[in-house]
C-alpha positions, 0 to 999 in steps of 0.5 A: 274651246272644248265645250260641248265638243263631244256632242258636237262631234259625233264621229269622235266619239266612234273614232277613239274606240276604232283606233283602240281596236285597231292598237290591240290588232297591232299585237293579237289577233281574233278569230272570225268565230269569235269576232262575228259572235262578239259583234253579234253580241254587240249589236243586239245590245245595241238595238234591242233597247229601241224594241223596249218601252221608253223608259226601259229603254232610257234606263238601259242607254249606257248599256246600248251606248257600250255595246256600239262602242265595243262594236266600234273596238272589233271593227277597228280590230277586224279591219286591221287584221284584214289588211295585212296580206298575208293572211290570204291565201293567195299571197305570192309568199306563201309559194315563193321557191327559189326555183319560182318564176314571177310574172308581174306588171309595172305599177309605175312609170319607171323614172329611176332604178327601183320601181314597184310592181304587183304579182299576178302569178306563179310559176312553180315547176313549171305549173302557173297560179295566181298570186296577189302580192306586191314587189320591189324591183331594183334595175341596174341603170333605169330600165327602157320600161313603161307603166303596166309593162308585164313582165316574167322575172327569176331571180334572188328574192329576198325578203325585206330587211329590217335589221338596221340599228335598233331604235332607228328607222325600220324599213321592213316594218315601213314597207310592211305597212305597204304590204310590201315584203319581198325584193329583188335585184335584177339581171334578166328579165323577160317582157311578156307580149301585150299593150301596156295598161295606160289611163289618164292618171298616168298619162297626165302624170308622165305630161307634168313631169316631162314639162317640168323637165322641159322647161325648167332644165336645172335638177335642183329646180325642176326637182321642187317643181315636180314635188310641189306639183304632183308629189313626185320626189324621186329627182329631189336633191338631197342636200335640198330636201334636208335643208327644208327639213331642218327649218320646217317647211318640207310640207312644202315638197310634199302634197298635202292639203295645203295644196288641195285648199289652194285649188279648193278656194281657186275653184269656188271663185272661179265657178261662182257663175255656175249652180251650186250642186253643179259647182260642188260636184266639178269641184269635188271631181278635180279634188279626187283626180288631183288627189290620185294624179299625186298618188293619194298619200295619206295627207292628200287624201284627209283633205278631198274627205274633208272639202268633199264633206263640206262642200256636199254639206254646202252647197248640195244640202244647204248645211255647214258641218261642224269641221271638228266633226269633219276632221275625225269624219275624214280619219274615220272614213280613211282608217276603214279604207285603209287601216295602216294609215294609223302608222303613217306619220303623213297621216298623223301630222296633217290631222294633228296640223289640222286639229291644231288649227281647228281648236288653237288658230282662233285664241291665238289669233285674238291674242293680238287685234292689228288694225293694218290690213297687211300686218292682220294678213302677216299675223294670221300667217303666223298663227296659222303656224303657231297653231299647227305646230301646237299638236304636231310638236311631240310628233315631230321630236318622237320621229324626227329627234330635231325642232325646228327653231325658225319654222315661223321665219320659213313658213312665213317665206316658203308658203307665200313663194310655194303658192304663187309658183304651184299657181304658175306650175298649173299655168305651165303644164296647160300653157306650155311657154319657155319664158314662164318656165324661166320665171318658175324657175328663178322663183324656185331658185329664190326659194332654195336660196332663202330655205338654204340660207336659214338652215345655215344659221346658227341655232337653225335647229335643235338636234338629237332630241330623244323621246320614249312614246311615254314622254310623247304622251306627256308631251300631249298631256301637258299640252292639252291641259295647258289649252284648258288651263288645268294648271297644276294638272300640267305641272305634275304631268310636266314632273312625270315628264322631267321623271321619265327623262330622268330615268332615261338618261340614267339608264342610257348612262350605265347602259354596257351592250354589244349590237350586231346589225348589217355586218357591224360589231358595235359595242356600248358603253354608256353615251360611247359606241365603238363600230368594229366592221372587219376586225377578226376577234373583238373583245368587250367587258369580258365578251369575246367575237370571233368573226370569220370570213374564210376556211377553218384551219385544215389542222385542228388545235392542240387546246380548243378556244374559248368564245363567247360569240361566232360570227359568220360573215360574208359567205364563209365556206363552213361547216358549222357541224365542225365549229365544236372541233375548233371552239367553246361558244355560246351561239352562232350569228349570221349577218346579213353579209352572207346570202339567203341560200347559206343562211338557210342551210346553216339553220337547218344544220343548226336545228338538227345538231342542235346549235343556238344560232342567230340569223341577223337579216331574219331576226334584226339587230342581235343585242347583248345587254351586259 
């Protein structure tokens, strides 16, 4: 299976030392000095052997091949450095006042409360200058806006939080994946003089969605409907998409290249008449406007690469690709486009899906040879699956802490239904008729039903699975070593493995802390967890909180009182300078109940007297660990 694979894939060999680099860029930086000296470096010792007579060049081909690796590893490192924003200058954060006026455009149709926007300038004193940033922007009911709308905004703007439960879901370091660091709330706003930016793209988008709504009225329908067609999950009804979750199939309601590979093969049949160079460039065209029409996700965008690549390959150049060559192509190519793409769990499931195929589908398959042509088609749909879960797997348990135990079951229903009704979907959106729109939505409701049915039965799926990134990594060590039958190589990983568990369990048995995030007290001890949201005084394993909402007493106590910890919540009128006069504390927390404006000007008191403090929304979660 791996024979020769790291001579036939080329571009894997440059994509193990790029995602190197760009893993070190996560957690330090390189100066441009250094880095255009290091790369010069490199690439002088790359070249300078094919300058030298054969045989010296022959004796120094481990050198060159180290310098172009270590090339590989700065440019993997440079380019993530280089997208993070906020090493511009221009970036909006580097200039936001709380006086500061914003002038932005729309970059989405608005379709619910929140949309996103890009700034272009700002307005500080009543001097513009351009700005380059992006923002989130929360409406009190959706507002009567369009795409590209320019708008002139003042308002509360806060940074992103990212002070949820320690362990769970950052949201602040997902949307700073996206450049995104900043929203706003807003009241007011003033729309600027000017014809909104309209394209093609948007336009399209807005004819889909309001067809979808037009012709398949009911909300739990036309929601499936616009994410199967174009990617859009805003009106998704929750209990649905938790339920195509559950058994594995919510692929499905996101664009990803299975729906790409559908209008790949759709188009290469229907365009047989036409000439080959002609044939792949039509086809490669569609695949791009189709991939931007759904908003160029991570997933969609491997799959253009890809059929891009092969179709190039196939029919403009006579050459098949190799397609485990491809793959990393694909990732390499994506990764220098956009570097964040590496975090993006989209991104790293639809090439792990792929990968799994690519190297697992076939030995799968072979394991049964079936001689009814209808079983062999059932068969292939199974490993088809069977395969993309080989490599996705520990992915799934490291994020989503559930399995799905009937994912062949589902996938076996979803994606036969999915595809007829994406087929029928197109037909709608170009030949709008009310009776297929009837039909699409009885097949979706069939779907929903049939996904519903099996998320409801027992054992459905496997809940509150916990995994370190080490134990990920053995997972994929026992994996692989499994697929190349290096049996007691997997065994022993398998015991690091169970090793690794162990200690987990054991730590998160003896484990006593008190967490405070959002405005929560939460106290710990072992498997149990206690929340206090609006106690006064809380007391754990000889830790005390006070937390305190109002004034302080205007008399001052006879004895002050002892504390271990002052929490501030929801905008206390207070003077911290004063809290020595009332208490004996250790340190002073702000949860994120309290608004920004306070938050700072108890920090700049605090720094002069001095005082420790704590700022919740600017630091995350305060954790104690006893």
């Amino acid at each position: 299976m791996f024979v020769n694979l790291w001579k036939k894939a080329p571009f894997l060999r440059l994509l193990i030392p790029f995602m190197a680099g760009m893993i070190l860029g996560m957690y330090a930086t390189i100066s441009i000095r250094a880095f255009l000296i290091l790369s010069v470096c490199g690439l002088t010792g790359w070249a300078l052997p094919s300058f030298l007579r054969l045989k010296d060049h022959f004796a120094l081909r481990h050198l060159q091949g180290a310098c172009i690796h270590i090339t590989i590893f700065l440019l993997g490192m440079g380019l993530w450095q280089q997208a993070d924003i906020r090493h511009r200058a221009d970036w909006v954060g580097h200039h936001l006042k709380d006086s500061s006026l914003l002038i932005l455009s729309l970059e989405e149709q608005p379709h619910s409360r929140k949309v996103g926007a890009t700034v272009s300038a700002i307005i500080n004193e009543g001097v513009p200058q351009p700005v380059t940033g992006k923002i989130l922007l929360y409406f009190r009911e959706r507002p009567p806006l369009q795409y590209g709308d320019r708008l002139m905004i003042q308002g509360n703007i806060r940074r992103i939080k990212g002070m949820g439960y320690p362990g769970g879901f950052d949201y602040a370091k997902y949307c700073s994946y996206r450049n995104l660091f900043h929203q706003v709330s807003l009241k007011n706003w003033q729309v600027l003089p000017g014809k909104p930016r309209r394209n093609w793209l948007q336009d399209t988008r807005d004819h889909c969605l309001n067809t979808l709504r037009q012709y398949i009225p009911r909300q739990q329908e036309y929601g499936i409907a616009q994410a199967l067609l174009i990617g859009y999950r805003e009106e998704l009804d929750k209990g649905i998409v938790q339920a195509y979750t559950n058994t594995g199939v919510v692929h499905i309601i996101a664009i990803s290249g299975l729906h790409l590979g559908l209008i790949y093969v759709t188009l290469l049949q229907l365009l047989k008449w036409m000439p080959k160079a002609a044939r792949a460039l039509l086809v490669i065209a569609v695949l791009w406007a189709f991939s931007l029409l759904t908003g160029a996700s991570a997933s969609v965008l491997r799959s253009a690469v890809m059929f891009s690549i092969i179709a190039t390959g196939q029919f403009m150049l006579g050459r098949y690709s190799n397609s485990r060559n491809t793959l990393a192509a694909a990732a390499f190519l994506l990764l220098c486009y956009q570097p964040y793409f590496m975090v993006d769990v989209g991104f790293q499931l639809s090439f792990l899906a792929v990968g799994g195929i690519l190297f697992c589908y076939q030995p799968v398959y072979d394991r049964w040879m079936l001689r009814n042509k209808w079983l062999d088609k059932l068969w292939q749909m199974i490993a088809v699956s069977i395969a993309a879960q080989v490599f996705t797997w520990p992915v799934c348990l490291y994020y989503f802490h559930q399995f799905p135990n009937l994912f062949l079951l589902a996938n076996l229903i979803a994606v036969p239904l999915s595809t007829m009704l994406l087929y029928g979907e197109i037909i709608l959106v170009c030949l709008p008729n009310i009776w297929l729109g009837k039909l699409l939505a009885g097949g979706i409701m069939v779907m929903n039903t049939c996904i519903q049915w099996l998320d409801k039965v027992p054992g459905a799926v496997t809940h509150n699975i916990r995994i370190s990134l080490p134990q990920t990594i053995c997972l994929y060590g026992i994996t692989m070593l499994l697929l190349l039958k290096r049996w007691y190589g997997a065994l022993v990983t398998g015991v690091l493995f169970a090793g690794l568990h162990a200690y987990d369990g054991i730590s998160t048995l003896q484990q006593k802390k008190i967490i405070i995030y959002n405005a929560t007290i939460e106290c710990v001890n072992g498997r149990q967890r206690k929340q206090y949201k609006t106690e006064i005084l809380t007391q754990f394993e000889g830790k005390r909180i006070l937390r305190l909402t109002g004034r302080l007493p205007d008399k001052l106590p006879a004895t002050k009182m002892k504390i271990d910890y002052i929490l501030l919540s929801h905008n206390p009128r207070v003077d911290i300078s004063c809290l020595r006069d009332y208490f004996i504390y250790e340190t002073i927390i702000f949860d994120s109940s309290n608004t920004p404006f306070l938050i700072r000007k108890w920090k700049s008191a605090a720094k002069k007297l001095p005082l420790r403090c704590f700022s919740v929304p600017d630091e995350g979660a305060f954790v104690v660990n006893l």
